[in-house]
C-alpha positions as CSV (number, residue, x, y, z in Angstrom):
1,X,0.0,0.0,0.0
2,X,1.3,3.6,-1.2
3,X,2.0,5.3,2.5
4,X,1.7,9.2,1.4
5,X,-0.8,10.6,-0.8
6,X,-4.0,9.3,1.3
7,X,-6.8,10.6,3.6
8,X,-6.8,9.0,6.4
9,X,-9.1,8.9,9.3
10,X,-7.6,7.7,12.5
11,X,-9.8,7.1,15.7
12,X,-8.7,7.1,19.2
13,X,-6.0,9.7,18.4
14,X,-5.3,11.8,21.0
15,X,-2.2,9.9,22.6
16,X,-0.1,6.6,22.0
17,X,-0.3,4.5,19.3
18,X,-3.1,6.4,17.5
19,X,-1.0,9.7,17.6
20,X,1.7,8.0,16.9
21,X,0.2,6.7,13.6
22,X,-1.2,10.4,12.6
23,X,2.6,12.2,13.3
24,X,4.1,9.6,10.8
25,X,1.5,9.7,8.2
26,X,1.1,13.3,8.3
27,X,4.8,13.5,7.8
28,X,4.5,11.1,4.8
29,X,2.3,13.9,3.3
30,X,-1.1,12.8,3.4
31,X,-4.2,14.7,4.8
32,X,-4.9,13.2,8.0
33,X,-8.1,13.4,10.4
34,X,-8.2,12.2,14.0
35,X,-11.1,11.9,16.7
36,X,-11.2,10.9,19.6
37,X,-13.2,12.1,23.3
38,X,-11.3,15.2,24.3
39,X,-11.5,18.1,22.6
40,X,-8.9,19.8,24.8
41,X,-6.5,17.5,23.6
42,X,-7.6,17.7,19.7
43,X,-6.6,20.9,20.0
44,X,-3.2,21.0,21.0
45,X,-2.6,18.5,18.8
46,X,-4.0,21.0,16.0
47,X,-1.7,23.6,17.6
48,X,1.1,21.2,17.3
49,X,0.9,19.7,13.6
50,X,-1.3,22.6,12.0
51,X,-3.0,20.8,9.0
52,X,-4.4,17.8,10.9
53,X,-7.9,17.9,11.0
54,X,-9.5,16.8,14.2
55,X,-13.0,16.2,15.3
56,X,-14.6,15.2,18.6
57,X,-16.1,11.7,18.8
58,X,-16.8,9.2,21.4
59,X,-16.3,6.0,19.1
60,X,-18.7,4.0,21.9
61,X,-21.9,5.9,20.7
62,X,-23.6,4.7,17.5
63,X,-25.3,7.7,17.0
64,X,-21.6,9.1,16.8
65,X,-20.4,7.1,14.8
66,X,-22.8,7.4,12.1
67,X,-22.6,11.2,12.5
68,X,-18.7,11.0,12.2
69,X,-18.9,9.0,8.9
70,X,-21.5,11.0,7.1
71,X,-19.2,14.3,7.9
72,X,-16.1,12.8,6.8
73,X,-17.5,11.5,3.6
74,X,-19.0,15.2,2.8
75,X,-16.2,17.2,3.5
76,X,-13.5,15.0,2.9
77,X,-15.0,12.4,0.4
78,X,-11.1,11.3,-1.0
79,X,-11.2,9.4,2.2
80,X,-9.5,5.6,1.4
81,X,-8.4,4.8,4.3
82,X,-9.9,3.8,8.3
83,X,-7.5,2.9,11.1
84,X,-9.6,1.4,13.9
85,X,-7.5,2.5,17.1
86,X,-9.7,3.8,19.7
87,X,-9.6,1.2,22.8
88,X,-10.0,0.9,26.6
89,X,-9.0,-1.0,29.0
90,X,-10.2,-2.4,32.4
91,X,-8.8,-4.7,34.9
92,X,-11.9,-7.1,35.5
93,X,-13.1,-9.8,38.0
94,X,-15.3,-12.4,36.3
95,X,-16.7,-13.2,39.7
96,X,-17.9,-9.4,40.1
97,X,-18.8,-8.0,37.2
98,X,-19.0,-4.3,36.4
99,X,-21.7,-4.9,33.5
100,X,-21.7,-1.3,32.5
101,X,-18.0,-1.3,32.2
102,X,-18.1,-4.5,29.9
103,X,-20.2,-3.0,27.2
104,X,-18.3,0.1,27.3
105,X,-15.3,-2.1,26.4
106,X,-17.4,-4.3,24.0
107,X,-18.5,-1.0,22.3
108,X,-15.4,0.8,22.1
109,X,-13.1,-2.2,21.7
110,X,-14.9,-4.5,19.6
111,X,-18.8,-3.2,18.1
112,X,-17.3,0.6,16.9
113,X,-14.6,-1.1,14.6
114,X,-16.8,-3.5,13.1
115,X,-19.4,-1.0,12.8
116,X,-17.2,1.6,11.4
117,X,-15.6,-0.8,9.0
118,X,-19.2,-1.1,7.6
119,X,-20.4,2.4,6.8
120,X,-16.5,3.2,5.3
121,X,-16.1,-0.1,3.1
122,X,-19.1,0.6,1.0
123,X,-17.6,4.1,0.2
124,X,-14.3,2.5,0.3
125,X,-14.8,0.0,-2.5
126,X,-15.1,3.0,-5.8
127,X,-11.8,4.2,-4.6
128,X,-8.4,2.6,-6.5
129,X,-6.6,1.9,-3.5
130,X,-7.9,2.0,0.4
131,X,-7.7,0.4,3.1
132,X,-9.2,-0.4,6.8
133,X,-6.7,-1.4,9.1
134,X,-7.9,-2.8,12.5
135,X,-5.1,-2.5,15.7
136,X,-5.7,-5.8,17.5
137,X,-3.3,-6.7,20.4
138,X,-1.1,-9.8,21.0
139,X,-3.2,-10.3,23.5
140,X,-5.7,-11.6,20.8
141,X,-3.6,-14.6,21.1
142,X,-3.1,-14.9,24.4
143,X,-5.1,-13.5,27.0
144,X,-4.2,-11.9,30.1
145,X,-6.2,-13.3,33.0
146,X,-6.8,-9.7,34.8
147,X,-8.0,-8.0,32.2
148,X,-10.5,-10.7,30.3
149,X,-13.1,-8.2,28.4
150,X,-10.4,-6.4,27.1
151,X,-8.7,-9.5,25.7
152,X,-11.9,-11.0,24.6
153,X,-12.5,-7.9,22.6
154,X,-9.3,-8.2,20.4
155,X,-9.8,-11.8,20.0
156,X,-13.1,-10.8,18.1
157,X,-11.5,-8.1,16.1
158,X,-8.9,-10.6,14.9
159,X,-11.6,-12.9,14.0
160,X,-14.0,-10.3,12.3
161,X,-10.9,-9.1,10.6
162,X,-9.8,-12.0,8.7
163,X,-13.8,-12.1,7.5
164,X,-13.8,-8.8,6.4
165,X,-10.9,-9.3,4.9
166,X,-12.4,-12.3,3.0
167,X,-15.7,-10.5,1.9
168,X,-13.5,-7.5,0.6
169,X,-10.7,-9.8,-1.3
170,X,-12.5,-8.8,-4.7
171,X,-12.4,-5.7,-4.0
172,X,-9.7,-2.4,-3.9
173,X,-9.8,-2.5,0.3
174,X,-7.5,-3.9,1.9
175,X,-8.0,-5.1,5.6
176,X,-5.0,-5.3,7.7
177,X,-4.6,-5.9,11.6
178,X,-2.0,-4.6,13.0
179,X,-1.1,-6.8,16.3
180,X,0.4,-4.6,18.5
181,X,2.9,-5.5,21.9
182,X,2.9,-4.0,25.4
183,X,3.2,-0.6,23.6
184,X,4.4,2.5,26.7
185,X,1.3,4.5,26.4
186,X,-1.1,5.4,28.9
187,X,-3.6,2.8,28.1
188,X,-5.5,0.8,30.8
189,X,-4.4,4.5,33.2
190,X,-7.6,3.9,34.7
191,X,-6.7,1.4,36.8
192,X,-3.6,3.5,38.1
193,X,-3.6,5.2,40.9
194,X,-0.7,7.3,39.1
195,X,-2.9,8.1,36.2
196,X,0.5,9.5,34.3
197,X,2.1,6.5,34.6
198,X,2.2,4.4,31.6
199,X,2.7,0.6,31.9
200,X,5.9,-0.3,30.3
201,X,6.8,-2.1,27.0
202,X,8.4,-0.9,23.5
203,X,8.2,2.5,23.1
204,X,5.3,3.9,20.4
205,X,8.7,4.9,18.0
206,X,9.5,1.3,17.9
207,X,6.3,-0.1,17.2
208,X,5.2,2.4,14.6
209,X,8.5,1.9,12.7
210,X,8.0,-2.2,12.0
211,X,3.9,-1.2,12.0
212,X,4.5,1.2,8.6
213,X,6.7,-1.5,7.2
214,X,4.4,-3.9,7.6
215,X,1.6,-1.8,6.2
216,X,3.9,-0.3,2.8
217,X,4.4,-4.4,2.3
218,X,0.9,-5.5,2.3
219,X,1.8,-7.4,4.9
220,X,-2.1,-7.9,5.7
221,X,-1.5,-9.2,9.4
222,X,1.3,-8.3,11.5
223,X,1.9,-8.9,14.9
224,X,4.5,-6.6,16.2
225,X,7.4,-7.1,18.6
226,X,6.7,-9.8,20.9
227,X,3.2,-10.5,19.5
228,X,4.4,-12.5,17.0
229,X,5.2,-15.0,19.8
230,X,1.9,-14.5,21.0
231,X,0.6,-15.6,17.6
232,X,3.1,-18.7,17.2
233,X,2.9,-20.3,20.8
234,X,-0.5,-19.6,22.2
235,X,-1.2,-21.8,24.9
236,X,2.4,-22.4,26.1
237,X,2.5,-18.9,26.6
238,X,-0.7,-18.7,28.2
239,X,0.2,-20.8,31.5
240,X,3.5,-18.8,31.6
241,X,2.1,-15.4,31.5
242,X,-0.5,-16.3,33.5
243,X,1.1,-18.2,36.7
């Protein structure tokens, strides 16, 4: 896939590995719109990179969804490609369930990508090149016990993804995942009582280097770093990460 010269809309953008994805294709000159929750954020990121378009969106709404589609479409209707970033996630105990906080992290997680890759596919398909790419986690592969809703949620994305992938193989769109590692953002800060502290693993620079290769290679799924691990040895790694 050509890396400059698109439209991109990138959700969950306002920090880590959505960010990181909108500096480097911005920098590869192509126009490139984020959303995500906070508008204070959007707009020092607009202060920052003047050019990137931003707009506020909470990816976990249908309602806001749909709206954010039919305004990129009408004011930016070159649009090929969809990165499906936006993602929470909660430390959970399966004997004492927060249901409220599951669906939040089904929604976000799991039902806004799929639903997003719907509306944009079917304007997708006319263009000569685009592309959807869905950011999964190693932990598709192999879950970790304490946070089971988040990992459950990427396990379905993997799986929706290689359908998706199959119902658009006669078509221009192509459907990469992206499999990321422990990536140091501030993902899962909710569950820190330090909510600045991040929680370790490669940094974003590192990931987004062999992420961009992967994706100017059509290299249609790529797990990153130590997810590809994840991907070979599943349930060995399981009981180790796990004990």
């Amino acid at each position: 896939m050509k890396i400059s010269g698109n439209t991109i809309l990138i959700t969950g953008a306002t920090s880590g590995i959505g960010l990181a994805f909108a500096e480097r294709f911005f920098r590869e000159k192509n126009k490139v719109i984020i959303c995500g929750r906070r508008k204070e954020r959007l707009k020092e990121i607009e202060m920052k990179f003047p050019g990137i378009i931003t707009k506020v969106c909470d990816v976990k709404l249908e309602s806001e969804r749909e709206a954010l589609f039919h305004w990129a479409v009408k004011h930016h209707p070159e649009i090929n490609v969809l990165i499906n970033n936006a993602g929470i996630q909660y430390a959970v105990d399966l004997q004492n369930v927060n249901s409220a906080k599951v669906a939040e992290e089904m929604e976000t997680n799991f039902v806004a990508p799929v639903h997003l890759a719907s509306l944009f596919s079917k304007h997708f398909i006319s263009k000569e090149e685009s592309a959807i790419i869905n950011i999964s986690s190693g932990l598709a592969f192999v879950p970790i016990a304490f946070m089971p809703i988040y990992c459950a949620t990427k396990a379905a994305l993997h799986s929706v993804t290689l359908s998706l992938r199959y119902q658009l193989k006669n078509t221009a769109v192509k459907v990469f995942e992206i499999a990321p590692p422990m990536v140091d953002t501030e993902l899962g800060h909710d569950r820190r009582e330090d909510k600045t502290e991040t929680h370790g693993g490669i940094h974003v620079d590192e990931f987004i280097k062999e992420a961009m290769e992967a994706i100017k290679n059509d290299l249609l799924e790529a797990p990153i770093g130590q997810a590809k691990g994840l991907r070979a040895k599943r349930e060995e790694l399981f009981e180790i990460m796990n004990r």
